[in-house]
N, C-alpha and C positions, 0 to 999 in steps of 0.2 A: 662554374661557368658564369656567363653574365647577359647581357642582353640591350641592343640598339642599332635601325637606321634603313637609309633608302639606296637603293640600289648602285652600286658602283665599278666601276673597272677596277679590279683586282691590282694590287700597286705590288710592284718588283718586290720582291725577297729579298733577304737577306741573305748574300752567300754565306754556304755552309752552314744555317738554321734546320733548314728540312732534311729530312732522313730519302735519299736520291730514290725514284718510283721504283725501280729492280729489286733495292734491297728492301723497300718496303714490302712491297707484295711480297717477296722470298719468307718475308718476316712470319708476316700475316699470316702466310701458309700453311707457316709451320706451329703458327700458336694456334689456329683452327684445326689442323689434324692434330696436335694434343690435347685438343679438348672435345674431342666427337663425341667419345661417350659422356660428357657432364652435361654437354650440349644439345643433344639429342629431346627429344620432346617425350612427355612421361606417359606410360602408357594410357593416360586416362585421355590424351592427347590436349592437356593444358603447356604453353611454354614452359621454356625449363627455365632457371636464375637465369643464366647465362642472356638466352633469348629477351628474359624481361630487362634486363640490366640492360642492354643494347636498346632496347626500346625507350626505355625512359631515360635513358643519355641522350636518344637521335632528339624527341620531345624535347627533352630542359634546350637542344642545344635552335631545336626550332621558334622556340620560343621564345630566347635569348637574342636569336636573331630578329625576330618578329616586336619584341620591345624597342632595339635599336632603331626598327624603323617608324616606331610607334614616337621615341623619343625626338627623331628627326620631322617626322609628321607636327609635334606639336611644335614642336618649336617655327617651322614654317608659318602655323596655322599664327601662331598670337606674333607673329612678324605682319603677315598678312593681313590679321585683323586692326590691327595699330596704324599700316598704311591705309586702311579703308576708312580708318577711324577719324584721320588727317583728311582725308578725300573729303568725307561727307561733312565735315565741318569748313574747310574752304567753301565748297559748294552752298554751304547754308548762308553763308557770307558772301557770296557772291550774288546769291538770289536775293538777300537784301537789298545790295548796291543797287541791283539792278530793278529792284522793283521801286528804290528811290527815286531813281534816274529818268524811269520812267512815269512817273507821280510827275516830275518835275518837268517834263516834257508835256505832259498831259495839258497843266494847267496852263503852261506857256502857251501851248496852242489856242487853246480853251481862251485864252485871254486875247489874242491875237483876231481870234476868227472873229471875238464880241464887238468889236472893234473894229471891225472892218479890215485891219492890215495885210490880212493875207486872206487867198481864196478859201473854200471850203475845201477845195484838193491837197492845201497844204495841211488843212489841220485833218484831214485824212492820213495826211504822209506821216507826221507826228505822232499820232495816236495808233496807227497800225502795230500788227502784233510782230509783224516781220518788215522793220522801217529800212531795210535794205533791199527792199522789193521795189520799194520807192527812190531808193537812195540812189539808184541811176541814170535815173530821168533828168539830165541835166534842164533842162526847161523848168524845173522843179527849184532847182537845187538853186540852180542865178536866181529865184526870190527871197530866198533866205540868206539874211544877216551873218557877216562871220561869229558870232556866239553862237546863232543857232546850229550852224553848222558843225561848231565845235562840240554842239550836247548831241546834236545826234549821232556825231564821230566815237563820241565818249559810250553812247549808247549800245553802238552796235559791236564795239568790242568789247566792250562790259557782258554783252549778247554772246558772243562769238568765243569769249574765254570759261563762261559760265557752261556753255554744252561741251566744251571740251574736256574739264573738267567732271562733269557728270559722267562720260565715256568711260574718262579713267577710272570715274569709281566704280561704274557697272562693269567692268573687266575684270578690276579686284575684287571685287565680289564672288564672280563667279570661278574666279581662280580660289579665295578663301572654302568656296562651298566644295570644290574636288580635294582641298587639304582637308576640310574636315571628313570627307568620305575617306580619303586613305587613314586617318587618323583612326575613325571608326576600325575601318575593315582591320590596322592592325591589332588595336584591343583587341575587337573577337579572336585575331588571331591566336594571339597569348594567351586569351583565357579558355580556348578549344584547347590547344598542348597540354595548357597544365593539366587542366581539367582529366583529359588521357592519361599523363603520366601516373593521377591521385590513381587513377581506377585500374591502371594495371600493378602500382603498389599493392592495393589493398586487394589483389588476389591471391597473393603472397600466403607461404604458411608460415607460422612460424621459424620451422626447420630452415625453409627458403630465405627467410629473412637474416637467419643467422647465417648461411653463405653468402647470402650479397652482402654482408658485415664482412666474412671475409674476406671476401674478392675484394673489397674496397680497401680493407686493410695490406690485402698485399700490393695492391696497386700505390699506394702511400710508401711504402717502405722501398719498394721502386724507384719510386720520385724522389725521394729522399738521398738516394743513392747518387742517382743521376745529377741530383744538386752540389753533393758532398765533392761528386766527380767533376763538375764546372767552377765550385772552388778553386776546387786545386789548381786548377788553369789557370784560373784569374789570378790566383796569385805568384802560379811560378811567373806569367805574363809582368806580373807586377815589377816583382824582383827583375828579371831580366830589362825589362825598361827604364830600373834605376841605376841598375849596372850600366849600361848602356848608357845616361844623363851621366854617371860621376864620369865613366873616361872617357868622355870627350869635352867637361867643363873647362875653360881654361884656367891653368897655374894650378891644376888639382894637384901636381908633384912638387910643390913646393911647400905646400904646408902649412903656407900663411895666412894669414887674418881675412885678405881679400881671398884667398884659395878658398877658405868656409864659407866666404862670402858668396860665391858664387855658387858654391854649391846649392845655395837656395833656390838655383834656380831649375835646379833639377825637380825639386818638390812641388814647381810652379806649374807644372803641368798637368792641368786637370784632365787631362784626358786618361793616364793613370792615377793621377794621387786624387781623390776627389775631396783629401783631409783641408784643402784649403783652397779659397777661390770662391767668386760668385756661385757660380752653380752647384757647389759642393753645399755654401750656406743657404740658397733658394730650399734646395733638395729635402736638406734636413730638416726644415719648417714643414713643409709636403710629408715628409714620412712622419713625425712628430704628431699632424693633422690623422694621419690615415691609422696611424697604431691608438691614437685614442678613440677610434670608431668602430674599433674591434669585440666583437658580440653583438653589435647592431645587425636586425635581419636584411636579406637583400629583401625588397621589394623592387617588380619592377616601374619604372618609367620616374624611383626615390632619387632625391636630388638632396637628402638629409632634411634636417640633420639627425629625425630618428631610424632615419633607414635609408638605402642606397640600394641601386642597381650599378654594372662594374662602372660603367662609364662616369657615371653621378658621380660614386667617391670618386677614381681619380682626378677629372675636373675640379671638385671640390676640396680636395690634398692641394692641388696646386696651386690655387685659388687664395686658401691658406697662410701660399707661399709669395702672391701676386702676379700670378701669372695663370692668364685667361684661357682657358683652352676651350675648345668646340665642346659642344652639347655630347656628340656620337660617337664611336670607335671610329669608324668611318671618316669624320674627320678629324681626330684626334691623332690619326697615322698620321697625318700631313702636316701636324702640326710640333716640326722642330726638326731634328736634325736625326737620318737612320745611322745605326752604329751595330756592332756584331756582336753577338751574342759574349764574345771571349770581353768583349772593351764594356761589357754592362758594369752602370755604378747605378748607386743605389737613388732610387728617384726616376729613374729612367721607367719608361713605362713599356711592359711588356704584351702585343699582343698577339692573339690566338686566330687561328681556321683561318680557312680560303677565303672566308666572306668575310674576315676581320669582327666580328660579332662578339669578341669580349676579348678585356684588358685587363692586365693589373698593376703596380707601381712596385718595382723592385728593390729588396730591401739590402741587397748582396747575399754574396755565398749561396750563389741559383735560387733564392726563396724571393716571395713576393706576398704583397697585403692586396687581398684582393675580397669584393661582393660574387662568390661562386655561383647562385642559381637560387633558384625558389625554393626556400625551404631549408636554405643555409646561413651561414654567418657569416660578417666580415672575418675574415681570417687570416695567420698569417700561413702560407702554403708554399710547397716548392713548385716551380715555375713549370718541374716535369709532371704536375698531378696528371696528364692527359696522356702523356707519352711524347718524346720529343717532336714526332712528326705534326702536331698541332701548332708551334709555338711558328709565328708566322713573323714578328718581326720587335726590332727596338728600336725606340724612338726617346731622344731627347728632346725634353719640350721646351729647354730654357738656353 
């Protein structure tokens, strides 16, 4: 599993991805009434594997989701802090200008009044803290010289641009101080699941342990199957789309030089051949990146390079490859082009659940490199570890 992000409208499916809701529940059914008695709770009335194993999947997979939004939280947060950063440094500069400006006003007047040249009321108007209180008194203003009038022009929008700015940044402040509470609230999140998951593990007996070994083993050999079976698709898919490029290329029945010639361009289509083309060679630098990261643990909220949560490494696969993608799962769906599970090449990124809450980069032949969960590896895995009805969509990013 994997883990990141803040809340979002669920984005279209993928046709024909999902296993249709009838034949799921039918499924489900029918795998819960063969398993009542394994199922059932022990007389000592502790969960049974079955029971614990459902629990600390719901956990990793709350968890995973609670980091995506932890991962989106921070990145808000030091986007936020960087604009406030900018804020209070204008600001600092502006309050200098202005306390220039008004030094410089000060003494003009100051100078004016010693001198006789202007009443006490003007060097009143000058020196006040708010000179635009003054500043529409026309009876005022006809005694003053156009420079003067020019500084205290200069004055009061040096005034007037300085508290606007301050606005902005006490806005962005208080917008930074609610990212850092959600930021908080999802760590806690994460580390209450885990926390859970450790402690209904370690109620585990032995005996227990070696069933949820095997339950997990047949669940793998499952996946395995399912993948071996989207193979095959993809490539009879294959062949048939080359079939289909040779007879319709033209002068393929003549034989000639330019007939081979054209044939090239049957191969040209990376939509099946991904052996050549930009995005075939993006792709392979991304998988190149992701399969040497392989043994690295997930941790969450890892962005590498000694460890990764799912999102981190594939952003960072592609990254690799020069190509920027989003922080989240969340926004990493949105980022490229969706294609059908049959049309997946390798690079392509694969992701999971209704809430989109973990990804991983596809390597072909249904398997994928992905950071699975707390407590696991980068690994390479088949795309069905979960069962198909999880696999929520493909996305090309390049």
């Amino acid at each position: 599993m994997a883990s990141h992000r803040k809340p979002r409208a669920t984005s279209t499916r993928v046709p024909g991805i999902r296993t249709p809701v009838l034949a799921t529940a039918a499924l489900t059914s029918v795998a819960l009434l063969s398993q009542t008695a394994e199922a059932a709770p022990s007389a000592d009335g502790r969960p049974s594997v079955e029971e614990v194993q459902t629990k600390v999947d719901g956990l990793y997979r709350q968890a995973e989701s609670a980091t995506e939004k932890y991962d989106a939280a921070k990145e808000r947060t030091a986007r936020e802090r960087k604009h406030v950063d900018t804020l209070l440094d204008d600001v600092a500069k502006r309050t200098a200008t202005l306390n220039t400006a008004r030094e410089e006003l000060g003494s003009f007047a100051a100078a004016q009044y010693r001198t006789g040249a202007v009443t006490p009321g003007t060097a009143t108007f000058l020196l006040a803290d708010s000179p635009q209180d003054y500043f529409d008194q026309t009876h005022l203003m006809s005694r003053l010289t156009s420079r003067q009038k020019g500084m205290v022009d200069d004055y009061v929008s040096a005034q007037a641009a300085t508290l606007k700015t301050r606005r902005k940044a006490v806005t962005s402040l208080k917008s930074l101080t609610r990212s850092q509470d959600d930021l908080r609230t999802a760590k806690t999140t994460v580390q209450e699941k885990l926390s859970a998951a450790r402690k209904l593990l370690s109620t585990l007996t032995a005996q227990q342990k070696a069933r949820l070994a095997a339950i997990e083993k047949e669940k793998q050999q499952e996946a395995a199957r399912k993948a071996a079976e989207l193979a095959r698709k993809q490539a009879a898919a294959a062949q048939a789309a080359k079939r289909r490029s040779t007879n319709t290329s033209p002068g393929t029945s003549s034989g000639s030089g330019a007939s081979s010639g054209s044939g090239s361009s049957s191969g040209s289509g990376t939509s099946t051949s991904p052996s050549g083309g930009t995005y075939a060679a993006k792709a392979a630098k991304a998988l190149d990146f992701a399969r040497a990261q392989i043994g690295k643990p997930y941790v969450w909220g890892a962005t590498g390079p000694g460890s990764y949560d799912c999102s981190g490494l594939t952003s960072a696969a592609w990254k690799a490859a020069g190509v920027t993608l989003p922080r989240t799962t969340y926004d990493q769906v949105g980022a490229g082009t969706t294609v059908s599970l049959t049309d997946a090449q390798p690079g392509d990124l694969v992701f999971f659940y209704d809430d989109i809450s973990h990804v991983g980069i596809y390597i072909g032949d249904g398997m994928m490199i992905h950071a699975p969960k707390p407590g696991a590896y980068v690994r390479e895995e088949s795309i069905y570890y979960g069962g198909a009805s999880i696999i929520h969509s493909v996305v090309r990013p390049a």
